[in-house]
N, C-alpha and C positions, 0 to 999 in steps of 0.2 A: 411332595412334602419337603419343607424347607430342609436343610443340612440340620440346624440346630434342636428342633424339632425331632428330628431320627436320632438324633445322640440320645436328648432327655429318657425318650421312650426306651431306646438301646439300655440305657445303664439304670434305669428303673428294671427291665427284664433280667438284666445280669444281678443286679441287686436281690432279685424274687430267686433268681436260681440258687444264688449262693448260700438262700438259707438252708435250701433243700440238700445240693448237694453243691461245697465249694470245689471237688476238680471239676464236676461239670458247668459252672458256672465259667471257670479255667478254661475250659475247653470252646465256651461258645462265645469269651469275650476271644480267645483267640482266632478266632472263626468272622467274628464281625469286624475286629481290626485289620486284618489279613484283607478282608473282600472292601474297607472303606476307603483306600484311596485311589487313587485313577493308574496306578503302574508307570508303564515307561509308557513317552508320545510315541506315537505311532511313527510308519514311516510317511513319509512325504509322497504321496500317491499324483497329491494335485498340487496344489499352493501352499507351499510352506509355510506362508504366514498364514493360513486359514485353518490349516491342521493343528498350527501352536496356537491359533483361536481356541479352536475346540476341544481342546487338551487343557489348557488352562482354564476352562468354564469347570472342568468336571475335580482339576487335581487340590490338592488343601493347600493352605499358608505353606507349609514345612517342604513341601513337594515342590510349589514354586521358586521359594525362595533356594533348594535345594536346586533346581537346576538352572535356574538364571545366574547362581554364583561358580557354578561349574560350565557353564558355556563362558560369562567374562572371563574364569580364570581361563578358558583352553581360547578366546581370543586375544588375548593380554601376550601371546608367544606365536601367534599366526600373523605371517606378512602381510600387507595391504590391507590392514580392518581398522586403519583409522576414523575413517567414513562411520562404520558399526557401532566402532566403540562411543563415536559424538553423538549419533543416534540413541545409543542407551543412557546416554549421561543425558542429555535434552530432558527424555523421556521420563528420566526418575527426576529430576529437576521441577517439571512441568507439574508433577504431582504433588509436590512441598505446597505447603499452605507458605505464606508471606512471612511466615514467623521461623518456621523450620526452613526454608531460606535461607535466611539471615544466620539461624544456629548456627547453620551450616559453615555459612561463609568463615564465621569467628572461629570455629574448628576448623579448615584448612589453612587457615590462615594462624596459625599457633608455630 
């Protein structure tokens, strides 16, 4: 079932709860928020980059962008990641449409 899909249905059921009874309704939105996003990545058993594959198919917007800004910031003070860091700059580079590009450019460039 798609993610967006499970939400709708999610908050349609908490909706039917809350008429009934709103702590329980309290109870089982905290219960489906709790079990809805992917936790911590795992560890690194096999391929690092195949693990934070399959860790980021499963985690939300908030998740990702919450650990991708806490990995640059803890490479931004580790020796020898210059390499890493032109990798992740490429990387979000590559995914700008032509337009956010250019924004771009005009905001670093201020």
């Amino acid at each position: 079932m798609r993610r967006d899909v499970a939400c709708e249905r999610g908050l349609a059921y908490l909706s039917a709860c809350a008429m009934v009874s709103p702590e329980g309704a309290s109870w089982a939105a905290w219960n489906w928020l709790s079990g809805s996003d992917a936790g911590l990545p795992d560890s690194a058993l096999g391929s690092s980059r195949d693990d934070a594959r399959f860790w980021a198919e499963v985690a939300s917007p908030p998740e990702l962008e919450a650990y991708a800004l806490a990995a640059m910031d803890r490479l931004s003070g580790a020796p020898f990641v210059s390499r890493q860091i032109k990798r992740l700059v490429a990387a979000l580079w590559s995914r700008m449409s032509p337009a956010e590009q250019q924004a771009f450019k005009e905001w670093i460039n201020k």
